[in-house]
C-alpha positions in Angstrom: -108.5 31.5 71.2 -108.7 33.5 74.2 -105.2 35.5 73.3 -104.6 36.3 69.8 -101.6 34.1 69.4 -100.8 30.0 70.5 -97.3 28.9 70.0 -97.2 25.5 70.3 -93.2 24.7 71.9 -91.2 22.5 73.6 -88.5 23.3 75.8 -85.6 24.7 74.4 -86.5 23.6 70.7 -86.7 26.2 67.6 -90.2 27.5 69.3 -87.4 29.5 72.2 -86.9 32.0 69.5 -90.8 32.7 69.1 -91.5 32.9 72.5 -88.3 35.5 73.2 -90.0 37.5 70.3 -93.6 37.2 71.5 -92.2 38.4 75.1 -90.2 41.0 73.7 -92.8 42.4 71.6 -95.3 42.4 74.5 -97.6 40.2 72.6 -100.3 38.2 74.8 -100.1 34.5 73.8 -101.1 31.1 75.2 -98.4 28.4 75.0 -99.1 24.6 74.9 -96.7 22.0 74.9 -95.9 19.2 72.7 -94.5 16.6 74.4 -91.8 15.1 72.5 -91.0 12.0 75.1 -94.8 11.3 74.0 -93.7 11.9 70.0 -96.7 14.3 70.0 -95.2 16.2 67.1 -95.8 13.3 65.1 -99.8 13.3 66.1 -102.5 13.5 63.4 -104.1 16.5 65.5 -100.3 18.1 65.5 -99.4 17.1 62.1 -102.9 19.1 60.9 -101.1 22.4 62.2 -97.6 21.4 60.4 -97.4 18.6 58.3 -93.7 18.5 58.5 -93.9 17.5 62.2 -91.6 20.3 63.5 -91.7 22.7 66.0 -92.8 25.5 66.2 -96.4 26.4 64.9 -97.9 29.5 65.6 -101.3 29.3 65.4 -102.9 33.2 65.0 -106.1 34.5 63.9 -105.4 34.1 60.1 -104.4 30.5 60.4 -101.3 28.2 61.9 -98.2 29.3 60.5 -94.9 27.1 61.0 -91.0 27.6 59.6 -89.2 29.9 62.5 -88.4 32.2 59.8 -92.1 32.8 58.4 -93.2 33.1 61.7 -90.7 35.8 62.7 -91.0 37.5 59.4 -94.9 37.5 59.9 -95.0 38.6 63.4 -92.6 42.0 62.6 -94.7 43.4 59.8 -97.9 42.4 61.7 -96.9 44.0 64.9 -94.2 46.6 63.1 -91.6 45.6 65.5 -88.3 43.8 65.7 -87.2 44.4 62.0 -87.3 47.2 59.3 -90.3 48.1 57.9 -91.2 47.4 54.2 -90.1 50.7 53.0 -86.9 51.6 55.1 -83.9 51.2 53.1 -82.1 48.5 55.4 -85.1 46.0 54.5 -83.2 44.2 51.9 -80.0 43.6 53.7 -82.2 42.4 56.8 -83.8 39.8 54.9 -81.2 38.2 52.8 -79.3 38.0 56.8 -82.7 37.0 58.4 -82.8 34.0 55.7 -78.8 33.2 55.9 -79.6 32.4 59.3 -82.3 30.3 58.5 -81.6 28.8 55.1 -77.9 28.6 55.8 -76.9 28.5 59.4 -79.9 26.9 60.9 -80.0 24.2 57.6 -76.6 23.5 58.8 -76.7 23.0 62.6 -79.7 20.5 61.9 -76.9 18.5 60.1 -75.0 18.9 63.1 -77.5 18.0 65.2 -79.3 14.9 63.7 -75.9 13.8 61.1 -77.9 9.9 61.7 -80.7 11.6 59.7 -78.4 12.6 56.8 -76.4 9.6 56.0 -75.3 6.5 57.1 -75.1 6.4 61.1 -71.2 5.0 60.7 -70.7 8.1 58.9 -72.3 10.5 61.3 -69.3 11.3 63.1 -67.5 12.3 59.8 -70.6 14.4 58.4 -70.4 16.4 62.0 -66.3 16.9 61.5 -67.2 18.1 57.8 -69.7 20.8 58.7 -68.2 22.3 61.6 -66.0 24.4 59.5 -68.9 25.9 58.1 -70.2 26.6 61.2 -67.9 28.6 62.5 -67.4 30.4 58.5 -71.1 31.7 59.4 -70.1 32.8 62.8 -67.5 35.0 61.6 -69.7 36.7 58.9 -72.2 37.0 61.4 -70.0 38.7 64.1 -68.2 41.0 60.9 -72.4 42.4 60.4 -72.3 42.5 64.3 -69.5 44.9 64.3 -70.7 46.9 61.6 -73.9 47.1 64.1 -76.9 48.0 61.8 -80.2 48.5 63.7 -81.4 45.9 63.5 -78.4 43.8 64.4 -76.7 45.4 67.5 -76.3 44.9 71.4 -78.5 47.6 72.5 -81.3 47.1 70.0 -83.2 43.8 69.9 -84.4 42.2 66.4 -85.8 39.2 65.7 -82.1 38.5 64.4 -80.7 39.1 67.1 -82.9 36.6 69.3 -82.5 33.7 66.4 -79.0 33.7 66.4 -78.3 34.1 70.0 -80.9 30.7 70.0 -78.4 28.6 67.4 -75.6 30.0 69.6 -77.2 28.2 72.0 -77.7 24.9 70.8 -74.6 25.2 69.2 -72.3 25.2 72.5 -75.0 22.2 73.7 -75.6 19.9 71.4 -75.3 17.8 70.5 -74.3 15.8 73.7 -71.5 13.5 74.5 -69.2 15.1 71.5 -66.1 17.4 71.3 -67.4 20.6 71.5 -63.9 22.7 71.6 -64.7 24.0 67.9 -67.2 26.5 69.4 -65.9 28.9 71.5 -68.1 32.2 72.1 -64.4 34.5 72.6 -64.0 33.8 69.1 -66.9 35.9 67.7 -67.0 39.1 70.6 -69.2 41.4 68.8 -71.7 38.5 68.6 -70.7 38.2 72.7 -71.3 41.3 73.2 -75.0 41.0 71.5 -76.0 37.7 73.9 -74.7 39.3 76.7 -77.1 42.2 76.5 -80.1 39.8 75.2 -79.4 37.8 78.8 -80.2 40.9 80.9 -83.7 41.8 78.5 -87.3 40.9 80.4 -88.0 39.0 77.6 -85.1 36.3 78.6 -85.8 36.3 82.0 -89.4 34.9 81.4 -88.0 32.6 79.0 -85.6 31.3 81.6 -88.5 30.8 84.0 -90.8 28.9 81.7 -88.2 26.8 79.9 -85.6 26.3 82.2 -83.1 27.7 80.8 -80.3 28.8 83.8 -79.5 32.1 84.3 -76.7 33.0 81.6 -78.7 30.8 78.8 -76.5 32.1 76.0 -73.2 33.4 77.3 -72.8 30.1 79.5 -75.7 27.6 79.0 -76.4 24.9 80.6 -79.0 22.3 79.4 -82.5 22.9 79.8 -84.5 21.6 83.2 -87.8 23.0 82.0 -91.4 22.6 84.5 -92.8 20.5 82.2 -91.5 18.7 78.8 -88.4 18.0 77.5 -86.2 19.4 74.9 -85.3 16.2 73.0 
């Protein structure tokens, strides 16, 4: 590889989150897109980098890595930014938060998101009513740590935290399409508000915007994704 890191993406999918961190750290990297109108996710050359057949993989010097959470986890202690360091005393309550978001919330919004994948298609609609409650459970405990404001989770310090959950606050006002959507409402959680609205005006989002697509108020106000190439379903 020419730059030390290749984050394979596509537009607006789970890889967003790597690429706001690899911006924000400063980290050269080369991105390459999988098609997904092509299914190139489910390719033998792709599924040799993640056998799942999700995005994102970070491929890196030591070897591909994929899992949003691994890779985030990976790139702070490798680089030493974005999160507590092994030995500072907040490390433990970052990582059980770091893996409620992905374990818990993100777990859930794929139910959300792809209910047909879950149970019966009938019964999709009735899945999606059932977890939406939890949804917005998480938001609040979310926004209660947002307004206690440790490091590593406050407006005017960006984690990789705060970058993933400003992502699934994304999607969450988004997707998925055609469906009542009044359950999310951003005014309900404004210490998280306050955190997206500061992660809108960082460099790192503004490059995003540009490569992705992404409007200009991608987590305050977002609008779908018209990205330069690829497509985010």
């Amino acid at each position: 590889m020419m730059t030390p890191y290749r984050l394979y993406y596509a537009p607006d999918n789970a890889s967003l989150v790597i690429r706001l961190v690899l911006e924000e750290m400063g980290v050269p990297y080369e991105a390459v897109l999988v098609d997904r109108r092509r299914n190139e996710q489910d390719s033998a050359a792709y599924r040799a980098l993640n056998p799942n057949g999700l995005i994102p993989v970070l491929e890196t010097p030591q070897g591909p890595i994929f899992e949003t959470a691994a890779i985030l986890l990976w790139l702070s202690e490798s680089h030493g930014q974005m999160a507590p360091p092994a030995d500072d005393p907040d490390r433990a309550e970052f990582l059980k938060w770091l893996f409620f978001a992905s374990n818990t919330l993100h777990a859930d919004l794929r139910i959300l998101f792809y209910a047909e994948k879950y149970i019966d298609p009938s019964q999709a609609d009735m899945l999606r009513a059932g977890i939406r409650p939890r949804l917005r459970q998480h938001l609040q405990l979310l926004d209660a740590l947002a307004k206690r404001a440790p490091v590593w989770f406050r407006a005017d310090s960006q984690s990789v935290l705060t970058y993933y959950v400003a992502c699934m606050m994304r999607w969450m006002a988004l997707y998925p399409a055609k469906t009542d959507r009044s359950w999310y409402q951003l005014a309900d959680t404004p210490n998280l508000q306050t955190i997206l609205m500061q992660l809108e005006m960082c460099p790192a989002t503004r490059s995003a915007i540009a490569a992705e697509g992404l409007g200009v108020t991608p987590f305050t106000s977002p609008t779908h994704a018209n990205p330069p190439e690829g497509s985010a379903t």
